[in-house]
N, C-alpha and C positions, 0 to 999 in steps of 0.2 A: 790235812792233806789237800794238793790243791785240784781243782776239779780238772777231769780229763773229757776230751773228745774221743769218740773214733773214726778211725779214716780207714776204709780199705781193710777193718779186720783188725788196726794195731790200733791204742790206746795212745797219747801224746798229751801234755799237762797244757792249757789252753793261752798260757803265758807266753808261749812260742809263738804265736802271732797275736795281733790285734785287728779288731774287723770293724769299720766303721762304715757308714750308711752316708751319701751323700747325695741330692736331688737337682738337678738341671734343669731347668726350662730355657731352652734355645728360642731364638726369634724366628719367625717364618722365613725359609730358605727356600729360593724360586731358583731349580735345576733344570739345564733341557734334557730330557732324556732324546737313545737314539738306539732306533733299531737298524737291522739289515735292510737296506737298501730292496723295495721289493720289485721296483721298477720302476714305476708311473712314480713321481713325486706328491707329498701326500704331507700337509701340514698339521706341525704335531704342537699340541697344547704344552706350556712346560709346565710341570710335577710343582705343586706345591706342598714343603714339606716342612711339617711342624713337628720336632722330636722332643719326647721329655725323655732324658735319662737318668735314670737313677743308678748311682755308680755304688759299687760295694769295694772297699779297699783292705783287703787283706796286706797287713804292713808286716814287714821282718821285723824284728829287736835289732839287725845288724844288715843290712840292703845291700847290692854290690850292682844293684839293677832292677830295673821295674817291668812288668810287663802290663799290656794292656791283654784281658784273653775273652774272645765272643763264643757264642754257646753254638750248637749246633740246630740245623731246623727245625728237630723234634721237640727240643726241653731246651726251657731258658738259662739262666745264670744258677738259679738254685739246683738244679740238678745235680745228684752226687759225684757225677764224672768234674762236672766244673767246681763245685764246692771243695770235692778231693782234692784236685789239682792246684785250687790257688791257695789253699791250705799247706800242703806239700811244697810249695814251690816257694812260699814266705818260712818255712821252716829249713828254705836251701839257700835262703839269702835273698832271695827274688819278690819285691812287693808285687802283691797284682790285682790289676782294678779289672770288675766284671760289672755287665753292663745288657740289658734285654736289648731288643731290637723290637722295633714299635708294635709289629703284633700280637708278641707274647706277653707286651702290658697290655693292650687288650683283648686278650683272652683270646685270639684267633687263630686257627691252625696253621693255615696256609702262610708260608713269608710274604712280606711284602714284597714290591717289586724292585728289582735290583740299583736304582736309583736312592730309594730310599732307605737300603740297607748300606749305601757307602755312604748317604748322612750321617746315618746314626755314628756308623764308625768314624764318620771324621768327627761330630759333635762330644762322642768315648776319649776322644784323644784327648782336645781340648779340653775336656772337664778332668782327666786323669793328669795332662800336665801340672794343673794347678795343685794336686795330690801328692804327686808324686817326685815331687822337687826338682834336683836337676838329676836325678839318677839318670845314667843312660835307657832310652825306652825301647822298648821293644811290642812288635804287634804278633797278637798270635790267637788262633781259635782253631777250636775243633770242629772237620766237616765244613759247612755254609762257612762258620766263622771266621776260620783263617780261610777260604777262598776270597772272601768279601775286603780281608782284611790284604789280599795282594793286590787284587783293585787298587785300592785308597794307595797303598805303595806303587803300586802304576802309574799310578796318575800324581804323584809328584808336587801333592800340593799340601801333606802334613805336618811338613816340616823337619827335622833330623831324625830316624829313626836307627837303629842299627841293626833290626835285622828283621825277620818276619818268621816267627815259629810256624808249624804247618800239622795237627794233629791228627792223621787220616784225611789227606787233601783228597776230595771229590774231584776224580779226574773224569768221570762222566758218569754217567747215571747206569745202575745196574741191568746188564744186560742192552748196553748200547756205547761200545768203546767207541763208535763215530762219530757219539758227539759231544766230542772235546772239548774239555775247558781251559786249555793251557795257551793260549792263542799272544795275552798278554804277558806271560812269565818272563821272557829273553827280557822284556825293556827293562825289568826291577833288576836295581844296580846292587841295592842290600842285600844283605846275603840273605842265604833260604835254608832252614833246615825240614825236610818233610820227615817225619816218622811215620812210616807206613806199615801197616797188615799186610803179609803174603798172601793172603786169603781175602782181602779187602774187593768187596763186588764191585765199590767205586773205582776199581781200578788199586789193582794189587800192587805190588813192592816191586816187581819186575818191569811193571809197567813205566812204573815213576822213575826207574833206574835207567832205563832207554830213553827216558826227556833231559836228564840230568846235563848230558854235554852240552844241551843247545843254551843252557842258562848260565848269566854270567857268575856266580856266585852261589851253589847249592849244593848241600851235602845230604843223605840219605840214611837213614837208621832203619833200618828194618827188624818188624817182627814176626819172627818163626812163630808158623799158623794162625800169626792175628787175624783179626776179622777188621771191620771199619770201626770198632770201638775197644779193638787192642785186647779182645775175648780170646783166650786161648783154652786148649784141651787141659786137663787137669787137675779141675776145682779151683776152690778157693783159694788155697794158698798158694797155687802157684800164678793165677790173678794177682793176687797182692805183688807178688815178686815183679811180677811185669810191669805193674801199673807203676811202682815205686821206680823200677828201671828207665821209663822210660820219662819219670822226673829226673834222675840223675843226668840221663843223655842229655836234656833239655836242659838242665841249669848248670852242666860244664858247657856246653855249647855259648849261650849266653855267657858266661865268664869268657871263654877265649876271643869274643867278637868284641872285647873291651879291655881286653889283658894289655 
């Protein structure tokens, strides 16, 4: 018999993907960062930034597309939401490389500062191209990860992507909808899929559906009574239902963004 995993409650034979380990060390990368203008002009030192990535590549048996996917600010790549995910998502045709961001290798709570979270991510890409062939790419993370990961798509310097997944976009911090994080979204010409929680304190389903016309290309999934990590009333198995749900949305969405 051959050996099984489990994901989410269900058992799956371990043949249905393959996980490889791959390690980066990037050269120092001198960035200016830039804040709001606070008045008085005030010179600022530029960011030097040294990233090792170590990339985990969950492969399909049969690929139709690849994602790059970052973890959220609490828990890094190994997390069972991400582990789930790129598990599930190489078992839908989708290979997916996952990847820490510098301070949960080491070992530090706080993220780093927003400069050197769109290194990493562009450093994720380049070592995931080399991985991941010429499958069409796609960028996505949950929370922090796909915010960071709209950056890099903002800014226009990754090179072809096709689209940018969004797994509970942090559209502001809980109990402060005024301070906005959507500021760059209009200029990302890729398309955008958010799956959002009704219930999400970052900014619920309603929320995100009222930003939806101002961007060029975004489509919206919503989940009845989710929360920001897609928890619903019910127990366990009706968790599995959603969690598995909301791979399907995600990897026909990516199919039609290449059909």
């Amino acid at each position: 018999m051959r050996p099984l995993y489990s994901a989410c409650g269900f058992q799956f034979p371990v043949s249905s993907f393959q996980l490889f380990v791959f390690r980066y060390r990037f050269p120092v990368t001198t960035i200016g960062s830039r804040t709001p203008d606070p008045g008085p002009r005030i010179r600022q030192s530029p960011i030097r930034i040294l990233t090792n990535v170590e990339l985990k590549v969950y492969r399909s048996d049969n690929p139709f597309a690849g994602v790059v996917l970052a973890h959220g600010a609490g828990a890094g790549q190994l997390s069972s939401f991400m582990v789930d995910a790129a598990r599930g998502f190489a078992r839908r045709g989708v290979s997916v490389a996952t990847f820490d961001f510098p301070y949960i290798t080491a070992q530090r709570k706080l993220p780093d500062r927003t400069p050197v979270l769109e290194q990493a991510w562009r450093d994720a890409i380049d070592a995931a191209r080399s991985q991941l062939d010429t499958l069409p790419l796609f960028l996505g993370g949950k929370s922090m990860g796909g915010r960071i990961a709209t950056h890099v798509a903002a800014q226009k310097n990754v090179g072809t992507v096709s689209g940018v997944l969004l797994l509970g976009y942090p559209l502001h911090p809980p109990g402060r909808p005024e301070q906005r994080r959507d500021a760059h979204l209009p200029s990302i010409a890729e398309p955008l899929l958010f799956i959002q929680g009704e219930k999400d304190t970052f900014g619920g389903a309603d929320e995100i559906g009222a930003m939806i016309p101002r961007l060029q290309h975004a489509t919206l999934h919503r989940i009845p009574g989710g929360d920001h990590s897609f928890r619903v009333p019910g127990g366990k198995v009706k968790q599995a239902e959603v969690f598995e749900s909301v791979l399907d949305v995600a990897s026909e969405w990516m199919r039609s963004r290449i059909g």
